[in-house]
N, CA, C and O atoms as CSV, one atom per row, in Angstrom:
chain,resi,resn,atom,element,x,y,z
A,1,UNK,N,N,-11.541,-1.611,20.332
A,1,UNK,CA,C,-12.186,-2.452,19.347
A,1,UNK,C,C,-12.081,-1.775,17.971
A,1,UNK,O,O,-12.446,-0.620,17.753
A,2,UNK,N,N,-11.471,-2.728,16.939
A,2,UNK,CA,C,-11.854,-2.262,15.611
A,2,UNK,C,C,-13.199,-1.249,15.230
A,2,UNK,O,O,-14.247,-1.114,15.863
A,3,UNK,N,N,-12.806,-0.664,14.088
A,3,UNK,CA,C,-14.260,-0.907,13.452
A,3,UNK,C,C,-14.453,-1.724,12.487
A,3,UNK,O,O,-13.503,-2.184,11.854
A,4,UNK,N,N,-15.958,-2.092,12.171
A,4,UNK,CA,C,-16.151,-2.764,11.341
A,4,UNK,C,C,-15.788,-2.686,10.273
A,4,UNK,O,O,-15.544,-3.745,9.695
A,5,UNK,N,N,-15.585,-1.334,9.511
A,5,UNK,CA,C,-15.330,-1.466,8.299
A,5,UNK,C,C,-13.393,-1.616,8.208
A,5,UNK,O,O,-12.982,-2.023,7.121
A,6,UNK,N,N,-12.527,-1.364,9.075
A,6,UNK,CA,C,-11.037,-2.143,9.474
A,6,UNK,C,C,-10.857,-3.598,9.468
A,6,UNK,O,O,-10.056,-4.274,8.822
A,7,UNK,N,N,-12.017,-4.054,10.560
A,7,UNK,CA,C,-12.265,-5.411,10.427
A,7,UNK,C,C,-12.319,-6.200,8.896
A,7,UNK,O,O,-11.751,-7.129,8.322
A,8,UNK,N,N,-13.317,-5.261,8.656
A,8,UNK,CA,C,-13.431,-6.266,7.484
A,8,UNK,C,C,-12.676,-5.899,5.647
A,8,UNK,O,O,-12.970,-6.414,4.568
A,9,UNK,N,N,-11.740,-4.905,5.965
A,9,UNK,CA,C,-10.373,-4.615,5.425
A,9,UNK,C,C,-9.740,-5.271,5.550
A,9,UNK,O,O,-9.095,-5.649,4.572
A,10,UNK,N,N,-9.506,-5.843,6.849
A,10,UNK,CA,C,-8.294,-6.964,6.892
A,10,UNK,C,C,-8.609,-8.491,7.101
A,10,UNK,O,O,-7.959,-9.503,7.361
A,11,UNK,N,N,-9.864,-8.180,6.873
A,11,UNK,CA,C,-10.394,-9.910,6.371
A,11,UNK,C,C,-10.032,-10.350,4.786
A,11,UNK,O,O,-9.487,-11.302,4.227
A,12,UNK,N,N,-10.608,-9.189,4.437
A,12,UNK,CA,C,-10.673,-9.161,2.631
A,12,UNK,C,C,-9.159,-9.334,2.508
A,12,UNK,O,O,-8.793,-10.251,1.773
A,13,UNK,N,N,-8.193,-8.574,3.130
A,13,UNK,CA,C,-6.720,-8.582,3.169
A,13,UNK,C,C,-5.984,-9.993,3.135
A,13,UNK,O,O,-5.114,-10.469,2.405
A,14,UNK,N,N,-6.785,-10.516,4.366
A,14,UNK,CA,C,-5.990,-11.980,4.557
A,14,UNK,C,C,-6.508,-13.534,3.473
A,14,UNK,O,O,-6.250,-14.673,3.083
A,15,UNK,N,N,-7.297,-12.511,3.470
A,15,UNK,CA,C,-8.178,-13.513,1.938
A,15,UNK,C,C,-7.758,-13.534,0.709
A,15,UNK,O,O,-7.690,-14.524,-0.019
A,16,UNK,N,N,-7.379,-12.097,0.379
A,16,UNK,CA,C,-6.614,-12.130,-0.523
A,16,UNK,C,C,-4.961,-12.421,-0.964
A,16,UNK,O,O,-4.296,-12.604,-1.984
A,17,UNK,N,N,-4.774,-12.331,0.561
A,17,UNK,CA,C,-3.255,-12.690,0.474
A,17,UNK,C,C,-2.871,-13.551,0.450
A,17,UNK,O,O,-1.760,-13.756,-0.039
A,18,UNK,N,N,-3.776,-14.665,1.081
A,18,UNK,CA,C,-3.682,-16.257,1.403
A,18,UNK,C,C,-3.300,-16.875,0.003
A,18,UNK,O,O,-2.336,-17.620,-0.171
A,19,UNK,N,N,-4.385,-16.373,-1.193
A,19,UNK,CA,C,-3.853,-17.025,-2.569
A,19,UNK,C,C,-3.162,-16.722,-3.216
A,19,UNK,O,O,-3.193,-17.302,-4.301
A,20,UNK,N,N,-1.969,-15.523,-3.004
A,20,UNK,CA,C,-1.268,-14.783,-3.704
A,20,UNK,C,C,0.339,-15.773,-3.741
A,20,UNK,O,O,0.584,-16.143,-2.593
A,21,UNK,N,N,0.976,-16.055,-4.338
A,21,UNK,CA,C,2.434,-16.709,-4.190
A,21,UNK,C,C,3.182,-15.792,-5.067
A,21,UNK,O,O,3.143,-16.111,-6.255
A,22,UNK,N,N,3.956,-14.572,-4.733
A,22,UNK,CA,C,4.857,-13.805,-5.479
A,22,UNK,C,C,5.920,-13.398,-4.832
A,22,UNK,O,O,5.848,-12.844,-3.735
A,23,UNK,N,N,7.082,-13.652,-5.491
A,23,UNK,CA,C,8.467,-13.082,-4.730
A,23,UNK,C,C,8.422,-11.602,-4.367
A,23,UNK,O,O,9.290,-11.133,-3.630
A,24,UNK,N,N,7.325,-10.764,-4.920
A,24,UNK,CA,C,7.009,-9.063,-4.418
A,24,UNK,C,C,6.427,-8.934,-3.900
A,24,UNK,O,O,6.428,-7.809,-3.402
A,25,UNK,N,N,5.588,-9.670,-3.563
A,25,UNK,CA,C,3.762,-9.851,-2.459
A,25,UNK,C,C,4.681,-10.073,-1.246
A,25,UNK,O,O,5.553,-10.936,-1.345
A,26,UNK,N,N,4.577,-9.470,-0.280
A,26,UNK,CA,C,4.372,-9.445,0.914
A,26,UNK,C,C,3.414,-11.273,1.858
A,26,UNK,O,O,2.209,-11.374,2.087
A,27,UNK,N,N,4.644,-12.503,2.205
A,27,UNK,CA,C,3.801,-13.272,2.465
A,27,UNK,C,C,2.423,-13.419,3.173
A,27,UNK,O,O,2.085,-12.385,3.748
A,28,UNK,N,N,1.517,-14.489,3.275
A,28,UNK,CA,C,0.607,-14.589,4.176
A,28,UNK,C,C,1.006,-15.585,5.142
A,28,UNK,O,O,1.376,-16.695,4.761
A,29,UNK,N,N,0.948,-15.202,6.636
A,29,UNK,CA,C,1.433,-16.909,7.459
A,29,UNK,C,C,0.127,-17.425,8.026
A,29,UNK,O,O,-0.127,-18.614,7.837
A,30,UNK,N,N,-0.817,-16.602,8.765
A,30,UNK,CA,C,-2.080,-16.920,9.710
A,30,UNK,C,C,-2.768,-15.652,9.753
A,30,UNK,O,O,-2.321,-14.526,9.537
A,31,UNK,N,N,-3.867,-16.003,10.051
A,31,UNK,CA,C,-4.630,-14.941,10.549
A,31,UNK,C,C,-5.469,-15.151,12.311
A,31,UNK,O,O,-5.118,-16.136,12.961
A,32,UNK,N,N,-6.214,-14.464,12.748
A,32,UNK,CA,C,-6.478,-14.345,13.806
A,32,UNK,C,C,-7.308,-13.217,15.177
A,32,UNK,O,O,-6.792,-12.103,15.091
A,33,UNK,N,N,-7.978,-13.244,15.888
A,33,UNK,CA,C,-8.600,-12.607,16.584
A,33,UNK,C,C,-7.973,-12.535,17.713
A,33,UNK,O,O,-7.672,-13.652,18.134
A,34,UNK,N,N,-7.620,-11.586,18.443
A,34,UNK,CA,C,-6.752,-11.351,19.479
A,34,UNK,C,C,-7.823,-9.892,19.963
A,34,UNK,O,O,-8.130,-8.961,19.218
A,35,UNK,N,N,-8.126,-10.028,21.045
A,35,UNK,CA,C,-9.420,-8.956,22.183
A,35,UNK,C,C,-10.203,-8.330,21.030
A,35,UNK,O,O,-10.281,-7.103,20.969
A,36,UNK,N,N,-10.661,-8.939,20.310
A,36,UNK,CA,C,-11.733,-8.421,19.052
A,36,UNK,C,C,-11.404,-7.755,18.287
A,36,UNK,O,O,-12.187,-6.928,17.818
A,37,UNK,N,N,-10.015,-7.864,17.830
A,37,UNK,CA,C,-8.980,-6.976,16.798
A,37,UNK,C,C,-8.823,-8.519,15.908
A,37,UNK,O,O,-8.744,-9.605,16.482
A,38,UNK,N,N,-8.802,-8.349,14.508
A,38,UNK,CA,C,-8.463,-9.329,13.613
A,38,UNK,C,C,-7.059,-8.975,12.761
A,38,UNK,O,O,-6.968,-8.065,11.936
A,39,UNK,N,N,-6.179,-9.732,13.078
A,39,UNK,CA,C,-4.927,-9.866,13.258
A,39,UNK,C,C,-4.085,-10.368,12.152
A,39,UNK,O,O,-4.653,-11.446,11.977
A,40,UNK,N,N,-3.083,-10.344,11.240
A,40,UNK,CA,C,-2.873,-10.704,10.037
A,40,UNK,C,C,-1.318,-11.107,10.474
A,40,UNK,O,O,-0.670,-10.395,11.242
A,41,UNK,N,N,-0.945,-11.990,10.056
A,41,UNK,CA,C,0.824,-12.386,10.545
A,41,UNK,C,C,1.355,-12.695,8.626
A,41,UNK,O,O,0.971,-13.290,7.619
A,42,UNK,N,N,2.425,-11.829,9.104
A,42,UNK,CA,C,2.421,-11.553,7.336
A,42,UNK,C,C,4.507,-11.873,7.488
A,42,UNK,O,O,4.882,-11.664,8.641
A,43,UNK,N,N,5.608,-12.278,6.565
A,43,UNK,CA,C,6.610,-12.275,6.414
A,43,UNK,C,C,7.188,-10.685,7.118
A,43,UNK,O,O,6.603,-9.603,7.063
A,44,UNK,N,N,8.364,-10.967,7.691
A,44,UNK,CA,C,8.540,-9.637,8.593
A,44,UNK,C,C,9.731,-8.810,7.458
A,44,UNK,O,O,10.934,-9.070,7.419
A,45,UNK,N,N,9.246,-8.113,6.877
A,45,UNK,CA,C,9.941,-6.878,5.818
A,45,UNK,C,C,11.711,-5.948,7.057
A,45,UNK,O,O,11.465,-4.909,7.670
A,46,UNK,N,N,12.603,-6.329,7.110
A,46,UNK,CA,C,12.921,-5.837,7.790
A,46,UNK,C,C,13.878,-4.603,7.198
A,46,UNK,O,O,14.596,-3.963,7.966
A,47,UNK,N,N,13.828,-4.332,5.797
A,47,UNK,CA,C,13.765,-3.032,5.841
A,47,UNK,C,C,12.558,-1.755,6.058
A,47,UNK,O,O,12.856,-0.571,5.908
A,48,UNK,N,N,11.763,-2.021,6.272
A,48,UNK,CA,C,10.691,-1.438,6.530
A,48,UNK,C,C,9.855,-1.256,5.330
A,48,UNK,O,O,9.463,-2.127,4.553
A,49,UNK,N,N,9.548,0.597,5.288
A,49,UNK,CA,C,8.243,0.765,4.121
A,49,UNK,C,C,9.033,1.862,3.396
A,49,UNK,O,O,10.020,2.376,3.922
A,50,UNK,N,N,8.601,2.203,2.220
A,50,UNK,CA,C,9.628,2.779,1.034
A,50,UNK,C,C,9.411,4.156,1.514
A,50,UNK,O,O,10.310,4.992,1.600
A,51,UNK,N,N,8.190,4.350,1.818
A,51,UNK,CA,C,8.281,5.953,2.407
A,51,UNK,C,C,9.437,6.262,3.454
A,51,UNK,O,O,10.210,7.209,3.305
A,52,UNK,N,N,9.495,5.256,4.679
A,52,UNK,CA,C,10.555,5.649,5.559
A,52,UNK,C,C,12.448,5.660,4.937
A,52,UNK,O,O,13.442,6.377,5.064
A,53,UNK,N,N,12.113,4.568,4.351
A,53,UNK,CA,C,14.106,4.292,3.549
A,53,UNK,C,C,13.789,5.793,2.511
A,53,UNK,O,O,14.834,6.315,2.121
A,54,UNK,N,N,12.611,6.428,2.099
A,54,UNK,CA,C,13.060,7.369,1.236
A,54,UNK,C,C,13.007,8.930,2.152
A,54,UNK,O,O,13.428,9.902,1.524
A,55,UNK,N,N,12.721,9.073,2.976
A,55,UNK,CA,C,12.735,10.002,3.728
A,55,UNK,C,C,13.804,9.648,5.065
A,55,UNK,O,O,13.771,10.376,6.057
A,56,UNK,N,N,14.669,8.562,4.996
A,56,UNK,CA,C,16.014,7.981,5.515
A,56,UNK,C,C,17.146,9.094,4.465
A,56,UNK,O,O,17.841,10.058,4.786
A,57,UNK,N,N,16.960,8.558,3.420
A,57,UNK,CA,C,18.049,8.865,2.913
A,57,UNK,C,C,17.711,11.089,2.330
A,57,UNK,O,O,18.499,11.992,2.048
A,58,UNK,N,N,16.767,11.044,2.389
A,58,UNK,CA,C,16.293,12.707,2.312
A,58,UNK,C,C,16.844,13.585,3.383
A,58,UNK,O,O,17.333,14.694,3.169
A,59,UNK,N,N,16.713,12.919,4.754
A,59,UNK,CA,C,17.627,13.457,5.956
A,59,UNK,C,C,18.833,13.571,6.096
A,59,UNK,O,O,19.321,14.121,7.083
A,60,UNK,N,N,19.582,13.031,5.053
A,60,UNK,CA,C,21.002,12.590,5.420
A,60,UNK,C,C,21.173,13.552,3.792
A,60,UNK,O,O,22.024,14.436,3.687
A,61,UNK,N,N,20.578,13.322,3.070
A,61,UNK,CA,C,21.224,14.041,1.516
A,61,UNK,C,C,21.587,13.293,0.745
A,61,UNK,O,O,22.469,13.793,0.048
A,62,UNK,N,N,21.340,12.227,0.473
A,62,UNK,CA,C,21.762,11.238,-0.254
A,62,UNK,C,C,20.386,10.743,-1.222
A,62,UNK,O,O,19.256,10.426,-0.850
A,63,UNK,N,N,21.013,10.823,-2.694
A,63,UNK,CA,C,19.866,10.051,-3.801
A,63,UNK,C,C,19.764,8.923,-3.539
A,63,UNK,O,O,20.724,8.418,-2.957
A,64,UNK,N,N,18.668,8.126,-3.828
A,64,UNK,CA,C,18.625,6.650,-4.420
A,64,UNK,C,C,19.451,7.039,-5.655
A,64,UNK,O,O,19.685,7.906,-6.497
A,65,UNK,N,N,19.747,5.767,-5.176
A,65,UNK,CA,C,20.814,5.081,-6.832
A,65,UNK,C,C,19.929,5.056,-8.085
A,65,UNK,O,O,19.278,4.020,-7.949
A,66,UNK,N,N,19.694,5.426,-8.810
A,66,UNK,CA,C,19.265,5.035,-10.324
A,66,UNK,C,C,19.004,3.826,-10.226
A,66,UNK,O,O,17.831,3.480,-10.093
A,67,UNK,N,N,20.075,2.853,-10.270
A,67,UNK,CA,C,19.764,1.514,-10.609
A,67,UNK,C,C,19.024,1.068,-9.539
A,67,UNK,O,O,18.017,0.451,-9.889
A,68,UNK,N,N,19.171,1.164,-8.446
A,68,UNK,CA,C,18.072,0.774,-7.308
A,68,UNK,C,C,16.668,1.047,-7.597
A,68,UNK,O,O,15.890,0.178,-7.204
A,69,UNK,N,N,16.049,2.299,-8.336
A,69,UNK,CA,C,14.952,2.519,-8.252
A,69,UNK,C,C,14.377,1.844,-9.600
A,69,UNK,O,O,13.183,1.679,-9.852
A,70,UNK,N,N,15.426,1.503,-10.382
A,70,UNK,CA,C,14.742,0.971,-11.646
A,70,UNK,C,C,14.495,-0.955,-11.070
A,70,UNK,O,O,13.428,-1.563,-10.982
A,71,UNK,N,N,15.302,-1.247,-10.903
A,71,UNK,CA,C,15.071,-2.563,-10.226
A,71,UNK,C,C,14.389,-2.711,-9.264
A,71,UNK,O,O,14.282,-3.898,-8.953
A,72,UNK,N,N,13.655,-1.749,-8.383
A,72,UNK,CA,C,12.664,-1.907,-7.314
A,72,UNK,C,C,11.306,-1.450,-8.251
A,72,UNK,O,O,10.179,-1.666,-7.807
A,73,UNK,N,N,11.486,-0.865,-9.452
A,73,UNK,CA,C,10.324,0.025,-10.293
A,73,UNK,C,C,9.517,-1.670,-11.008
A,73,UNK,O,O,8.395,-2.175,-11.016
A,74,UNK,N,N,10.773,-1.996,-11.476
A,74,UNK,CA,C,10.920,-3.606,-11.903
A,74,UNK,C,C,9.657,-4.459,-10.961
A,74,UNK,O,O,8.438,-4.622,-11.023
A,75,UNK,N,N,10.531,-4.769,-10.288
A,75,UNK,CA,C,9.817,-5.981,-9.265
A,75,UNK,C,C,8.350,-5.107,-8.470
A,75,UNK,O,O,7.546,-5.843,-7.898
A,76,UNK,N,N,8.161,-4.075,-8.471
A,76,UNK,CA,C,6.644,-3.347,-8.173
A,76,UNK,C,C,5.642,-3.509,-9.669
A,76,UNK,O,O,4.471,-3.162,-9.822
A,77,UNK,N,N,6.367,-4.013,-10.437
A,77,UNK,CA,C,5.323,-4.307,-12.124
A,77,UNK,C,C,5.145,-5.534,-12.599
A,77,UNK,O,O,4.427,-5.944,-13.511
A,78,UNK,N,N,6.104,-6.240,-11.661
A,78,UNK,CA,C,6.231,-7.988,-11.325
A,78,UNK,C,C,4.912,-8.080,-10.729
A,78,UNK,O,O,3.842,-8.507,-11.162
A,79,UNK,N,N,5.265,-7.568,-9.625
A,79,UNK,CA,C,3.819,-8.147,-8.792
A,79,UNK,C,C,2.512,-7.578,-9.464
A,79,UNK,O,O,1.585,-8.379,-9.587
A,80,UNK,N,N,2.323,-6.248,-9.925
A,80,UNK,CA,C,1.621,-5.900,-10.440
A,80,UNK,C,C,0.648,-6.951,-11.689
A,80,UNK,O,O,-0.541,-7.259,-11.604
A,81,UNK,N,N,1.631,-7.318,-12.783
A,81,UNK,CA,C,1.542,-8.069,-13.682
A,81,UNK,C,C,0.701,-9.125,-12.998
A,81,UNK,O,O,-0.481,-9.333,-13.272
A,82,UNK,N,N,1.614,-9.967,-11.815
A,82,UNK,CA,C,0.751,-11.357,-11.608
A,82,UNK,C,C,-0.701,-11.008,-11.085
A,82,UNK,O,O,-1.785,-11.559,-11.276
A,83,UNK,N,N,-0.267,-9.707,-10.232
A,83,UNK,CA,C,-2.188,-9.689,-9.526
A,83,UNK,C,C,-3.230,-9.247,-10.824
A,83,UNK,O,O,-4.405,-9.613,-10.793
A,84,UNK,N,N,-2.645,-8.355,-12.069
A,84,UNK,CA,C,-3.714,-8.530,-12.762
A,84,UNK,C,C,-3.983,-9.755,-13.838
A,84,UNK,O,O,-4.806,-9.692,-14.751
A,85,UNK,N,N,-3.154,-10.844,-13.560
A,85,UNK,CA,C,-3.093,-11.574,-14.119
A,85,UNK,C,C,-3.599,-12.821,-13.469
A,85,UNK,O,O,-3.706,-13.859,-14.123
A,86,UNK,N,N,-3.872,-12.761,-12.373
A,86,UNK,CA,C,-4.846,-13.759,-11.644
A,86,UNK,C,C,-5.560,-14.559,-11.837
A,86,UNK,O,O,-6.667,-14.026,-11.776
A,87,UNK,N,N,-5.698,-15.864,-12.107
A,87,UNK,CA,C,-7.205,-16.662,-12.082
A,87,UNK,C,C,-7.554,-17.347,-11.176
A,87,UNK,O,O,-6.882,-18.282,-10.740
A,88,UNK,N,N,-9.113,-16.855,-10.565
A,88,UNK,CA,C,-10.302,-16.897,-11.921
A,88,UNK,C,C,-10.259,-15.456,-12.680
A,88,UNK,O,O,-10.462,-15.238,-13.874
A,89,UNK,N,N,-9.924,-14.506,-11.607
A,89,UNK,CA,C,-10.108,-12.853,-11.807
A,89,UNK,C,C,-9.246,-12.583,-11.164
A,89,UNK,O,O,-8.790,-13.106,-10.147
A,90,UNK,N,N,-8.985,-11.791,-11.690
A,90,UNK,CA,C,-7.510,-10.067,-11.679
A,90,UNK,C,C,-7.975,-9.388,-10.304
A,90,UNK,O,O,-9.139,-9.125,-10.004
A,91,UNK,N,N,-6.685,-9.128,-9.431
A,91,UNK,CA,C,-6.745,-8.884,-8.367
A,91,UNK,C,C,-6.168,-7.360,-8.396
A,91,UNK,O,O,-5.007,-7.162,-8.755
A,92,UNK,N,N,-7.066,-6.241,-7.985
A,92,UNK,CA,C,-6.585,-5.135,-8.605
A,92,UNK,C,C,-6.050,-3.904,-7.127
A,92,UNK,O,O,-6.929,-3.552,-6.340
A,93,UNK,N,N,-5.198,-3.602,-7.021
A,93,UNK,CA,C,-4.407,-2.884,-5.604
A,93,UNK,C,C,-5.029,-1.027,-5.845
A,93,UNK,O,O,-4.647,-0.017,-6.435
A,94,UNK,N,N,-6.056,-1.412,-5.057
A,94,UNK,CA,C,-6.644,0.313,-5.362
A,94,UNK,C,C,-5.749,1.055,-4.209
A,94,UNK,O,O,-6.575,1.801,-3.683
A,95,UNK,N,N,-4.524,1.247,-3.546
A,95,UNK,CA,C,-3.997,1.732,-2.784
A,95,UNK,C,C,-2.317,1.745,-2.780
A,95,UNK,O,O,-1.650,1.622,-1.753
A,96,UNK,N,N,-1.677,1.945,-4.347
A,96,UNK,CA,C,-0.367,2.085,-3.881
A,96,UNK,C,C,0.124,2.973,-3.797
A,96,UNK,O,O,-0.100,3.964,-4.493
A,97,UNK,N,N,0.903,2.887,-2.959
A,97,UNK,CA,C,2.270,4.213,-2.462
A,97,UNK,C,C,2.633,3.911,-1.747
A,97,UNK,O,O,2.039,3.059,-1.086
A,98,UNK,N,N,4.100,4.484,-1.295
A,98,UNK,CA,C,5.350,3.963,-0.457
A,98,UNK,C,C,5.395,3.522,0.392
A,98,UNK,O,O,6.222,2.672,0.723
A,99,UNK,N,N,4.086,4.165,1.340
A,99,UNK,CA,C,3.913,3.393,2.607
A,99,UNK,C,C,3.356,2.017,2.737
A,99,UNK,O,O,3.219,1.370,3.775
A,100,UNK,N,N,3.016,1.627,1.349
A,100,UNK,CA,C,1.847,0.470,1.261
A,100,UNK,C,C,3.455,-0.930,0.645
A,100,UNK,O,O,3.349,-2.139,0.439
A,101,UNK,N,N,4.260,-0.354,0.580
A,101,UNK,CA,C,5.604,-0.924,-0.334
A,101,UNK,C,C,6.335,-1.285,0.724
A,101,UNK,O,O,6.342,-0.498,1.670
A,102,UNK,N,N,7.069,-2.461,0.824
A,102,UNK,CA,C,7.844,-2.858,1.700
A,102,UNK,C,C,8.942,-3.374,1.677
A,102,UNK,O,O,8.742,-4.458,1.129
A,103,UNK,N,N,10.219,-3.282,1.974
A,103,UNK,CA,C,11.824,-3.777,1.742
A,103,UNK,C,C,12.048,-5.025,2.673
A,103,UNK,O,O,11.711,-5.220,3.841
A,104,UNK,N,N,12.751,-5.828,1.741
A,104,UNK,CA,C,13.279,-7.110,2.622
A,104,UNK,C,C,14.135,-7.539,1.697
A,104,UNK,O,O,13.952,-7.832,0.516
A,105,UNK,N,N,15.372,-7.546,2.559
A,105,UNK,CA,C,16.588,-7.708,2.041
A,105,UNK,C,C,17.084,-7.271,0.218
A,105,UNK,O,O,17.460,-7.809,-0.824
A,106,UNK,N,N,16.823,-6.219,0.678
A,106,UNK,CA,C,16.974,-5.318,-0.989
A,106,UNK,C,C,15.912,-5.322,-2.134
A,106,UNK,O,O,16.120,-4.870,-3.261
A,107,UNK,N,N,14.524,-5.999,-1.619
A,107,UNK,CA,C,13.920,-6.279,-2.321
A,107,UNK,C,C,12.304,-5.744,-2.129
A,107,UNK,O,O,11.822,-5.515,-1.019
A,108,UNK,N,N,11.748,-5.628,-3.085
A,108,UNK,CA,C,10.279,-4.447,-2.917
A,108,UNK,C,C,9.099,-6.041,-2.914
A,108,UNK,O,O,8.979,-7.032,-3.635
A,109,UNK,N,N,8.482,-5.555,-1.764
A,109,UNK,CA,C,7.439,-6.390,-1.444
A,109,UNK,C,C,6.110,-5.270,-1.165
A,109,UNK,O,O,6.178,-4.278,-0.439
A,110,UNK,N,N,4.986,-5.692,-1.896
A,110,UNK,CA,C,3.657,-4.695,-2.258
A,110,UNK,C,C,3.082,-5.519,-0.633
A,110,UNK,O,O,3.466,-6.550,-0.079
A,111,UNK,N,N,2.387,-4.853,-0.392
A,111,UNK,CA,C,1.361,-5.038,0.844
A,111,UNK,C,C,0.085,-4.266,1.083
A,111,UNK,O,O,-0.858,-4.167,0.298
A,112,UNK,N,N,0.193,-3.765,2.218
A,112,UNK,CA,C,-1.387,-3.445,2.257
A,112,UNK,C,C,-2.453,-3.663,1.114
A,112,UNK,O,O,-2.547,-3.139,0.004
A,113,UNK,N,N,-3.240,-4.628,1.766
A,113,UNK,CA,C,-3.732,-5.519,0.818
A,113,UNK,C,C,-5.677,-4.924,1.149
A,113,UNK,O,O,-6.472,-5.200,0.251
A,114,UNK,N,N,-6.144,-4.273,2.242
A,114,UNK,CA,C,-7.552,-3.765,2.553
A,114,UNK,C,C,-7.792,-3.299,1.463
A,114,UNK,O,O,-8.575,-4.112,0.975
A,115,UNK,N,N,-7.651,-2.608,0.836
A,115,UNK,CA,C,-8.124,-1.710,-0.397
A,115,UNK,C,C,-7.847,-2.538,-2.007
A,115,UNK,O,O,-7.878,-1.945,-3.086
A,116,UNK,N,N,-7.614,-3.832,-1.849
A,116,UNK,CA,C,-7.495,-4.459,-3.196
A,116,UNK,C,C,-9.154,-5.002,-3.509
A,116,UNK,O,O,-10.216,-5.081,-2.892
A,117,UNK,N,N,-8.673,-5.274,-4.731
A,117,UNK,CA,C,-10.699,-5.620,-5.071
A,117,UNK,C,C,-9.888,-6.764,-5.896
A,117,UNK,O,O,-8.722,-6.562,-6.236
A,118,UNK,N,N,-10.843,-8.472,-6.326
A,118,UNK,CA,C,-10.708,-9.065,-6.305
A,118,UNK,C,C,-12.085,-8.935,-7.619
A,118,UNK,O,O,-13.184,-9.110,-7.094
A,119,UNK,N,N,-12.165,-8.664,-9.175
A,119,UNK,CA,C,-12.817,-8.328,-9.940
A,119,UNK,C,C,-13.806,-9.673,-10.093
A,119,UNK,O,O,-14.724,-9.674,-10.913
């Protein structure tokens, strides 16, 4: 069983994600209770999370490209922009970093959404 305060991380999560429409946001599809775990069905990122593609390419010896990181730096200030730009109120991501960042098809999608505050 969850705890409560997980639980209700990923309530606030699916609440907040539900009104979000951004090509960098990480979609919302359903939410749900499955054996007293509350459950979030979100667009499936199938490059994974930026921490793993950057500790991918750290194993092997290989930089990110310059231009890759400026165009993923890009679209992480996209989304940024719209969530503080929100109405009624600015939706503010008290939790980013790489692991919270997500790739799909060359493209940076923000997620983990528990730790956003909704001003």
């Amino acid at each position: 069983m969850a705890s409560k305060n997980a639980s209700a991380d990923a309530q606030r999560e699916a609440k907040i994600l539900k009104k979000l429409n951004h090509k960098n946001i990480i979609q919302f599809h359903d939410s749900f209770i499955f054996r007293d775990e509350f459950c979030i069905v979100t667009e499936f990122c199938d490059g994974g999370d930026l921490e793993d593609f950057m500790n991918q390419r750290k194993e092997v010896g290989q930089a990110i490209p310059y231009s890759l990181v400026v165009k993923w730096s890009k679209q992480l200030l996209e989304a940024l922009d719209y969530m503080h730009s929100f109405k009624p109120k600015p939706i503010v991501h008290r939790d980013i970093k790489s692991r919270n960042v997500f790739l799909k098809s060359n493209q940076i999608k923000l997620g983990a959404m528990g730790k956003w505050f909704a001003n």
